[in-house]
N, C-alpha and C positions, 0 to 999 in steps of 0.2 A: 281873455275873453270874459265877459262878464255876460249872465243869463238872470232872466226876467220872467219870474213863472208867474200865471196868473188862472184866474179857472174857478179854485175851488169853491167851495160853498158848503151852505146843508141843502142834505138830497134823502128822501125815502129811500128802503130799502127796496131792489129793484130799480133802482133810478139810474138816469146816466148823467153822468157831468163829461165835458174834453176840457182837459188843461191844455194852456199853451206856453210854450217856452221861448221868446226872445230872447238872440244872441245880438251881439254890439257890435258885430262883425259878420262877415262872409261864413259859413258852413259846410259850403262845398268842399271843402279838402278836410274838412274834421270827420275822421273815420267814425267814431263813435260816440253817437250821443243818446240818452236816455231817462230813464226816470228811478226815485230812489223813494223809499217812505220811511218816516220813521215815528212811531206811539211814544210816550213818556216810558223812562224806564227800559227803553229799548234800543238794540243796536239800530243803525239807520241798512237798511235792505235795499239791495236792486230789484226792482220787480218787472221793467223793461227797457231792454238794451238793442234798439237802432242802429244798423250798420251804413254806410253812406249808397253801397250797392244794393240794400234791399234785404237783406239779411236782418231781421228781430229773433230775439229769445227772451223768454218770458218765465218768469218765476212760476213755478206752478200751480199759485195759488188763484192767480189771474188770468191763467191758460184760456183763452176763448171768451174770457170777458172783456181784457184791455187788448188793444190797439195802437202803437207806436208809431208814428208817420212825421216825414219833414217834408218841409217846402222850402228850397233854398232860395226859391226868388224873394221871399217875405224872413229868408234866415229866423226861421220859427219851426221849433219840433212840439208835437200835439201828441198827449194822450189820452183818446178817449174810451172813458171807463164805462160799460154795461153791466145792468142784473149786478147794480152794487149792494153788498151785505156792511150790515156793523161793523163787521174785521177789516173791512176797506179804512175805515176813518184811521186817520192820522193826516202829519202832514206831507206833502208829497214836494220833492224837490228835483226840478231836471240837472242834468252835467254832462260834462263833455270832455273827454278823452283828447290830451293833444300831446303827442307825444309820450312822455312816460307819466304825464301829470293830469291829476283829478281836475275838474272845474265844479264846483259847484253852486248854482245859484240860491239865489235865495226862496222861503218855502210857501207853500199855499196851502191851508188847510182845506179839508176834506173831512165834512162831520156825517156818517150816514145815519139816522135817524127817523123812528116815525113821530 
């Protein structure tokens, strides 16, 4: 599967942006798919992971700001980020679990700034 994130931008802090993630195929049988960020200098992090049943879990850093949602008729998973701070910027990349293997798409930067 190949994934298409698109979205980001610069945004003040407080601001919201939604990323969206196109897959190149069906989604409906991919158990899990979600989003990852990674700053220069730094490991790359999960910050929210989509189950196919409805099931999300969320880094805690993002608890109650981000929101993880698919739509399988558009095979597109969306994150929409609230009340984002500076520690938000990096760039943010969706993936998708298929089997025992990573997918990772390609990233979309995320600058938050005033």
């Amino acid at each position: 599967v190949q994934l298409q994130a698109s979205g980001g931008g610069l945004v003040q802090p407080g601001g919201s942006l939604r990323l969206s993630c196109a897959a190149s195929r069906s989604i409906f049988n991919i158990n899990t798919m979600g989003w990852g960020r990674q700053v220069p200098g730094k490991q790359r992090e999960l910050v929210a992971i989509g189950a196919s049943g409805g099931t999300t879990h969320y880094v805690d850093s993002v608890k109650g700001r981000f929101t993880v949602s698919r739509d399988v008729a558009k095979n597109t998973i969306y994150l929409q980020m609230n009340n984002l701070n500076p520690e938000d910027t990096a760039v943010y990349y969706c993936y998708a679990r298929i089997d025992e293997s990573l997918y990772w798409g390609q990233g979309t930067l995320v600058t938050v700034s005033s």
